[in-house]
C-alpha positions in Angstrom: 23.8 6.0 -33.0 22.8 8.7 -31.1 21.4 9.3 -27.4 17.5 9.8 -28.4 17.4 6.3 -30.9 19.9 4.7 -28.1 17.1 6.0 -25.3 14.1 5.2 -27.6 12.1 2.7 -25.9 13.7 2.7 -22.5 12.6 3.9 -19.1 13.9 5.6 -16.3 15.4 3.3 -13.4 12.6 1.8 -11.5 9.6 3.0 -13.7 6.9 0.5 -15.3 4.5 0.5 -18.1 1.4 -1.1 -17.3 0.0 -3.1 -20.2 -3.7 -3.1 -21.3 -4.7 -6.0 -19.8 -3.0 -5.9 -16.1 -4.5 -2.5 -16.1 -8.2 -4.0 -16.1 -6.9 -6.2 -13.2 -5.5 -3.5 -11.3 -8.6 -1.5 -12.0 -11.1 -4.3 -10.9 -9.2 -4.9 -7.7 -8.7 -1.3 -7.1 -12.7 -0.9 -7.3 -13.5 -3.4 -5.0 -11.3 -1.8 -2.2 -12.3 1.8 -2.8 -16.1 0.4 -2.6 -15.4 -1.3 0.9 -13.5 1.7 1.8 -16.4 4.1 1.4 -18.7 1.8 3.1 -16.9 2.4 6.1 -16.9 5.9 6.1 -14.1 6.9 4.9 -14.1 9.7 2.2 -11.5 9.8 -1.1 -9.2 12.9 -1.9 -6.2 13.7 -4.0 -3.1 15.6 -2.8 -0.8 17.1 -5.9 2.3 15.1 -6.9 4.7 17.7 -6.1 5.0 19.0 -2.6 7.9 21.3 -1.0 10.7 19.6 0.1 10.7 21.6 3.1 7.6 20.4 4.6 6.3 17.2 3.2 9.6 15.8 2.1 10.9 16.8 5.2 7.8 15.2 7.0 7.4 11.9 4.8 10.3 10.1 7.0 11.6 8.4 3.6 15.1 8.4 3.1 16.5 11.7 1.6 18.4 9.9 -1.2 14.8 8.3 -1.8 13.2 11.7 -2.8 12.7 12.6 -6.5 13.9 16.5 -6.4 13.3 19.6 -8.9 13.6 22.6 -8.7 10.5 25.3 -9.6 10.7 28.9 -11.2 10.8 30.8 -8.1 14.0 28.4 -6.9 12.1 26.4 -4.4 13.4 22.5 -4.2 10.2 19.9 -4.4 9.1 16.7 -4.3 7.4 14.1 -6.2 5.7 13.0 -3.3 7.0 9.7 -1.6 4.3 8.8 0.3 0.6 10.0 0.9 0.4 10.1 4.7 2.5 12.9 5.1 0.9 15.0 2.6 -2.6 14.0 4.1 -1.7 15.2 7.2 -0.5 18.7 5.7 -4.2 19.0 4.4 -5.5 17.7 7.8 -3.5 20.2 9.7 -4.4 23.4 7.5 -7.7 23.1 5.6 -9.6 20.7 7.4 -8.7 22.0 11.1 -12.2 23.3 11.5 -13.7 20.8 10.1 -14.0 18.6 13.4 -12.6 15.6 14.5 -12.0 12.3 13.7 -11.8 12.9 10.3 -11.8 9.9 8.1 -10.0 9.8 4.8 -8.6 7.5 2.1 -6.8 8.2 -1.1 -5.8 6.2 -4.4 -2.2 7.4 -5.6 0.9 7.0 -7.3 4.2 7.6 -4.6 7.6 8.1 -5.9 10.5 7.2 -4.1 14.2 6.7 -6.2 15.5 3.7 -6.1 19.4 2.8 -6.6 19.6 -0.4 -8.5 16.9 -2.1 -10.5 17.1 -5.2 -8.1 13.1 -5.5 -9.2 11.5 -2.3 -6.9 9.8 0.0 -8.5 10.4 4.0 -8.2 6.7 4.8 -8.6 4.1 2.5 -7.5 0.1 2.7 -6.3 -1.2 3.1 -3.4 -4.5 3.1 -1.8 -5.2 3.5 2.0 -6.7 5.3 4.7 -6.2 7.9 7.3 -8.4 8.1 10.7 -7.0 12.0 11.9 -7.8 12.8 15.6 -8.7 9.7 17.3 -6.3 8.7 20.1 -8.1 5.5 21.5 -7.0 1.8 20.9 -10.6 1.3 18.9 -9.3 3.4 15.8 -6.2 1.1 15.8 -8.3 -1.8 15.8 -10.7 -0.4 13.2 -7.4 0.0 10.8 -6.9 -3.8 11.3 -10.3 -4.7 10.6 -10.6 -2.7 8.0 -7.0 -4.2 6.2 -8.3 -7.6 6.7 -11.5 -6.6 4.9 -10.0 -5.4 1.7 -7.7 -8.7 1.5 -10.7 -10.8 1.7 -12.7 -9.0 -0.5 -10.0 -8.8 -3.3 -10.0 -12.6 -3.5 -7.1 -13.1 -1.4 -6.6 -16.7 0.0 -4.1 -16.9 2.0 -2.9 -13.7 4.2 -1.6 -12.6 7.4 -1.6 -9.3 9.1 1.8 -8.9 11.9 0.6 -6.6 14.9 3.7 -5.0 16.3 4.5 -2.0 19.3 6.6 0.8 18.6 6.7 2.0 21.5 7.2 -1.8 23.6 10.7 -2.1 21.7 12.1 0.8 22.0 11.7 1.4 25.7 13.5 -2.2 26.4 15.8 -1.1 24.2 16.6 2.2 26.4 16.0 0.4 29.3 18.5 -2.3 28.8 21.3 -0.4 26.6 21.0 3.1 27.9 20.9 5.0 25.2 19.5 6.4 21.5 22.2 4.9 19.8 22.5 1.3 20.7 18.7 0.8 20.3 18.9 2.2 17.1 21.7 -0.2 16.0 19.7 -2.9 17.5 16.7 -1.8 15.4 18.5 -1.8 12.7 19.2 -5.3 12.8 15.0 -5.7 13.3 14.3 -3.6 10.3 16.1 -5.8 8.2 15.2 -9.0 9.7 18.8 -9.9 10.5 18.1 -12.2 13.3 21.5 -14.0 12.7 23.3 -10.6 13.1 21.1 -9.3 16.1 21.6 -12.5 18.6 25.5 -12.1 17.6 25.6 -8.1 18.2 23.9 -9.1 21.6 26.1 -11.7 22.7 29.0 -9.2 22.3 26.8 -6.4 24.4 29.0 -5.7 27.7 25.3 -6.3 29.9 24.4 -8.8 32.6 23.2 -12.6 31.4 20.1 -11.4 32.6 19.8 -8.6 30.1 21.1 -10.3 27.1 18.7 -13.0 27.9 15.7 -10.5 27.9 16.7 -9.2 24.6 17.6 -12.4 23.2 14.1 -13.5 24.2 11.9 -10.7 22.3 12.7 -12.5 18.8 10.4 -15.2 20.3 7.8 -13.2 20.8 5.6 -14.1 17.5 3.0 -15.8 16.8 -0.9 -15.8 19.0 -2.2 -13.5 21.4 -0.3 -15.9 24.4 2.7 -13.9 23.9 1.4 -10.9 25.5 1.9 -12.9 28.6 5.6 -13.8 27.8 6.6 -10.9 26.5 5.7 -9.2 30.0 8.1 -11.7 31.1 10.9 -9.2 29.0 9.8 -6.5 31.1 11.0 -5.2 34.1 10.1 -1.7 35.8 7.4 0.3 33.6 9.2 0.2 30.4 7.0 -1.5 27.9 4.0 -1.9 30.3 1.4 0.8 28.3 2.6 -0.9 25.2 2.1 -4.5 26.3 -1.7 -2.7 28.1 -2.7 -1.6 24.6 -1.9 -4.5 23.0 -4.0 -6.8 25.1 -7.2 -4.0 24.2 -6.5 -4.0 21.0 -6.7 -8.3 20.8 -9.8 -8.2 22.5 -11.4 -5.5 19.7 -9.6 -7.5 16.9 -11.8 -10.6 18.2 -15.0 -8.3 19.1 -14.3 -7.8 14.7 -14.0 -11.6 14.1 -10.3 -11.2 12.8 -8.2 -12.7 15.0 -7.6 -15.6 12.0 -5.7 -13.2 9.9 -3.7 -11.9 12.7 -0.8 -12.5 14.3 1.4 -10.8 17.0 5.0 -9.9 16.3 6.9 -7.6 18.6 9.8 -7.6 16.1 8.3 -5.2 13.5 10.0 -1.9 13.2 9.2 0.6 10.5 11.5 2.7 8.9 8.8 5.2 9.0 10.2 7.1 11.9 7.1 8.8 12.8 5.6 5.6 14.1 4.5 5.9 17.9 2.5 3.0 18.7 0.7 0.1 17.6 2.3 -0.6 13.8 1.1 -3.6 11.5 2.3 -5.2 8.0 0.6 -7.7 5.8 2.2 -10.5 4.3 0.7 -12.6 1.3 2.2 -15.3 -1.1 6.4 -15.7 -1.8 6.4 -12.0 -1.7 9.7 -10.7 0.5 7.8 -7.5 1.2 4.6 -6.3 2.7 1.3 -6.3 0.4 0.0 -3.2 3.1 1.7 -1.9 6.3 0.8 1.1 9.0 0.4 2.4 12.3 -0.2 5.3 14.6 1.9 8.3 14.0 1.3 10.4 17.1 4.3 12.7 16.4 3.5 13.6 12.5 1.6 16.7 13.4 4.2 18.4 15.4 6.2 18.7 11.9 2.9 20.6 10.8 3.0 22.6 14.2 -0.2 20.8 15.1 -0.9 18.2 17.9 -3.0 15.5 16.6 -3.4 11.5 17.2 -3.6 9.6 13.7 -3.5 6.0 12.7 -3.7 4.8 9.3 -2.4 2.4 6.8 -1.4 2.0 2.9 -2.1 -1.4 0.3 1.2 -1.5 -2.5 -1.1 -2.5 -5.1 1.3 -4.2 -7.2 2.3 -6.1 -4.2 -1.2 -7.3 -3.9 -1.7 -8.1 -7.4 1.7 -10.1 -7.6 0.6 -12.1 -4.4 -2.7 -13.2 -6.0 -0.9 -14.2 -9.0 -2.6 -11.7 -11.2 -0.7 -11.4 -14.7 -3.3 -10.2 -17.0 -7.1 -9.7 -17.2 -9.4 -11.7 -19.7 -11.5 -8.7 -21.2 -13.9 -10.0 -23.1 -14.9 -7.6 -26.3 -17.4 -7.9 -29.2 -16.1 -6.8 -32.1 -18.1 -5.6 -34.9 -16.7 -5.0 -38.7 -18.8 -3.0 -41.5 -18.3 -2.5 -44.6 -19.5 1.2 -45.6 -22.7 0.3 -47.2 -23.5 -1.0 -43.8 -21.8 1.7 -41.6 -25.0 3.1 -40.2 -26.4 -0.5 -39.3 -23.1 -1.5 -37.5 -23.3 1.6 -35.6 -26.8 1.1 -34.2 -26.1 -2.8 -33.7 -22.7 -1.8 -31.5 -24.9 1.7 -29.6 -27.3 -1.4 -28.7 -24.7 -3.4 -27.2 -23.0 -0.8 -25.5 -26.2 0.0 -23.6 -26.8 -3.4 -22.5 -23.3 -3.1 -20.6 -21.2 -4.7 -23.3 -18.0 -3.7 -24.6 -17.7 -3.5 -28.4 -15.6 -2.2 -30.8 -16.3 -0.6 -34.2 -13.8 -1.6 -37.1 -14.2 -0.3 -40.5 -13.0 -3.6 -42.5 -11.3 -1.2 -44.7 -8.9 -0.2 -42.1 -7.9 -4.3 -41.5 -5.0 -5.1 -42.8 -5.4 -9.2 -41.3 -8.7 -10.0 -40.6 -8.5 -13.1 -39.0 -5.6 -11.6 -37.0 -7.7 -8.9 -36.2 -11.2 -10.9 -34.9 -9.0 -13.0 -33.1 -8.7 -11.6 -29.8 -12.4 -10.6 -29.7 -14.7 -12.8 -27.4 -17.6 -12.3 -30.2 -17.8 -11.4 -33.9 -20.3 -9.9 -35.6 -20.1 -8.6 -39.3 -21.5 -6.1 -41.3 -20.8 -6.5 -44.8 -22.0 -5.6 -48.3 -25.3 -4.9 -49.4 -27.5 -7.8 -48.1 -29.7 -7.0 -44.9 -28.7 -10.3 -42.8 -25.6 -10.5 -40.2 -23.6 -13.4 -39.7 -22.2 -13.9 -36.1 -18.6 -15.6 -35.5 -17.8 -16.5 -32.0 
């Protein structure tokens, strides 16, 4: 057999087809959040698939051996692009730079990022999210919250909760305590995977006073409501983590000023392996799923990779994610169907134009073209027929 039939009806590692009727879920879902989204202000754009490797896969902070790579005529390496922040914030930094500031924007987009086993992740997935470009105050970092909480509800979500996190609070204790780039980023490490077995043993090996290994030992209880602010300036010591811990305590008292304190929590664990994270960072949780449904943060430091200074904060929703945690396998679409025999073609036509502009969905079938008719009217939520040469209908539900 050879390597096109062997290849036939296979797909690339990590790509998905999307069947009819999960697409009309996905659609309806992704309607209702692009609605809410406007409401707020925020305006839609699109940003092509392939960008230069150079800037925006340079800038997108996903893993190199992540990035899809080609190369085009003129020998220049791109990207299928592996995130849409990073490309947002090209178009922020060039063509909008006159356009004043904040600037508020939200796309709806496929992301590509390779994956090396199947192990269930997808290589290309949906996203829809926002952007809020130029606003360095605690208020647009609340407004991200809000806003995330929003779209959960208003997809139908029951249960969900959104984990508020500091860049910045962790990795100055880290510094502070182990001295240096290194050893926080091995401790990090053990964060980002949620390794907490692994983390209290790499600590208890740490060559540091009691006292230190106690205070890092100590930040994996800091989860949970807003009365851990107070212990986890118990961790501190010196100004390391003060600002953080400062902005935190705003940002609860804007989060409860929005009502949305129920769907948050605090976790000053979370660290993103988006490296261009600076401060406040967030993920939402939903369901048995082992990943986040939406995540984000302020990414202070983006910019600079543009040449540009410029505070931003935003976040993205994995739409399948989202769709998996509200146990969404299929849409019921419900269709009239309408079969004619050609005496009758012009009558069926009218009958189905008439349906169509009273908002129905209706298809046309020629009854010569049915091979099974009862296979056929099955799957319609109404029947109507059209045959011969007498002038009356008969209906089948």
């Amino acid at each position: 057999m050879s390597n096109s039939k062997l290849f036939m009806f296979e797909k690339p590692l990590g790509m998905r087809d999307t069947l009819p009727s999960l697409y009309e879920a996905k659609q309806n879902v992704k309607n209702t959040m692009t609605a809410e989204i406007s409401q707020w202000g925020y305006q839609f754009m699109e940003t092509p698939t392939l960008e230069y490797y150079e800037t925006v896969g340079e800038a997108s902070a996903i893993l190199d051996q992540q990035l899809f790579k080609l190369l085009d005529q003129q020998g220049h390496t791109l990207v299928l692009r592996p995130d849409m922040t990073a490309p947002i914030a090209r178009v922020a930094a060039s063509r909008l730079l006159n356009e004043g500031y904040p600037q508020r924007l939200a796309y709806s987009a496929n992301v590509f990022r390779a994956q090396q086993n199947e192990a269930g992740r997808p290589a290309e997935f949906e996203q829809i999210g926002v952007e809020c470009i130029g606003d360095r105050s605690i208020s647009a970092d609340a407004e991200m919250i809000a806003l995330l909480v929003a779209l959960l509800k208003n997809t139908g979500l029951s249960t969900f909760t959104v984990a508020i996190g500091h860049i910045g609070f962790l990795q100055e204790i880290f510094l502070d305590i182990v001295g240096n780039e290194e050893r926080a980023a091995t401790l990090r490490r053990y964060l980002y995977e949620k390794n907490y077995v692994g983390y209290r043993e790499h600590v208890k090996n740490l060559s540091l006073s009691s006292i230190d290994k106690k205070r890092l030992l100590n930040l994996l209880t800091l989860r949970g409501d807003s009365s851990n602010i107070e212990l986890a300036k118990e961790v501190l010591d010196g100004e390391a983590g003060k600002k953080a811990i400062q902005e935190l305590e705003q940002l609860w008292t804007m989060l409860e000023a929005y009502g949305v304190t129920d769907f948050v929590k605090l976790d000053l664990n979370i660290v993103s392996h988006m490296s261009y994270y600076t401060g406040i960072v967030f993920e939402a949780y939903a369901g048995n799923i082992g990943f986040p449904i939406g995540n984000g943060g302020r990414y202070d430091k983006l910019f600079e990779k543009f040449n540009r200074e410029k505070s931003a904060t935003g976040f993205g929703i994995h739409l399948d994610r989202l769709l998996e945690a509200k146990g969404v396998k299929k849409a019921e679409v419900k269709i009239h169907g309408v079969l004619f025999s050609q005496e009758r073609r012009e009558e069926a036509i009218a009958f189905a134009t008439s349906k169509r502009e009273a908002g129905e969905k209706v298809i046309l079938q020629d009854i010569a073209g049915v091979e099974n008719v009862d296979a056929c009217t099955a799957s319609f939520s109404d029947v109507t027929f059209f045959l011969g040469k007498a002038r009356k209908e008969s209906d089948e539900a």
